[in-house]
N, C-alpha and C positions, 0 to 999 in steps of 0.2 A: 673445581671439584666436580663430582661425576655425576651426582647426584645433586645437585642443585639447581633450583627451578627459577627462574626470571618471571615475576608477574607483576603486571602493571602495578601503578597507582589505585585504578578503579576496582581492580580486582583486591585485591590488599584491602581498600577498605569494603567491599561487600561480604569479603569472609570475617573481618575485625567487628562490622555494626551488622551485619547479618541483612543488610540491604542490597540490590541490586541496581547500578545505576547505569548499569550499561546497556547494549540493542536492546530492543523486543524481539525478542528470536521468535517467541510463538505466536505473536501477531503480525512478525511478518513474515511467517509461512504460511497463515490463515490467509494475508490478502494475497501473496503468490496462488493459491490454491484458489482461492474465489474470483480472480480475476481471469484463471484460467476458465471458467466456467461462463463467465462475459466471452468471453473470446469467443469459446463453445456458441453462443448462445445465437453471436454475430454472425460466424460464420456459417450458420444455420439459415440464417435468416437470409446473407449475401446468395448461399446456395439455391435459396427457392425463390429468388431474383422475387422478392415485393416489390412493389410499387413505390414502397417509400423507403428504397435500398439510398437512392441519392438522399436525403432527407438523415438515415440513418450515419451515412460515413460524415456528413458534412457534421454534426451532431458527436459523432464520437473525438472527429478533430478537436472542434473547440471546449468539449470538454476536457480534454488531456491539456489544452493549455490553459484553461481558466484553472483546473486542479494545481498544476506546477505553479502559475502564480502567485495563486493563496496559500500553497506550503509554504511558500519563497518567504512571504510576506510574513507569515509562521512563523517560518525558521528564526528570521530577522528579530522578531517582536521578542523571542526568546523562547518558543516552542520546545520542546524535547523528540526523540526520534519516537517513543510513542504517542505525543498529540498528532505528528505528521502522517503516522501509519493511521492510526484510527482515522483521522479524515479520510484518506483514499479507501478506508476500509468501509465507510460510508458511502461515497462516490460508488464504489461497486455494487454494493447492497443495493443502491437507488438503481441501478441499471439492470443488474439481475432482476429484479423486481418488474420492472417497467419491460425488459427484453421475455421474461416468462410469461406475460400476460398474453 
């Protein structure tokens, strides 16, 4: 038929109980957005070549893998894709924070 639409399960039931249980689309365009501004904040900082540029990369490394661990570990325990956003959306916060000062 020409007119008929295919939607999932998830969706089916968020228009049925009026819940949504599917991504967080606006919290994760909030951390895409705030993380660009990390980025911003870095690359500011690599450009006026500080003193504690080495200090800083070695720093942003092992936080990118202690973050992925602890989602991992998240994920695993039984997390949802909004407890995993909100933690990196924390992780950023704390760096924006710490990189504007």
């Amino acid at each position: 038929m020409m007119n008929e639409h295919s939607f999932s399960a998830l969706d089916r039931h968020a228009v049925l109980t009026g819940a949504s249980d599917s991504f967080p689309w606006f919290a994760g365009a909030m951390l895409a957005w705030e993380a660009s501004e990390v980025v911003r904040l870095r690359m500011e900082k690599f450009a006026h070549v500080d003193e504690d540029i080495g200090q800083e990369a070695c720093l942003m490394v092992s936080e990118k893998i202690f973050a992925a661990l602890e989602a991992g570990a998240r994920f695993f325990a039984g997390a949802g894709p909004a407890a995993i956003i909100n933690l990196y959306r924390e992780r950023v916060a704390a760096n924006a924070k710490r990189l504007s000062a």
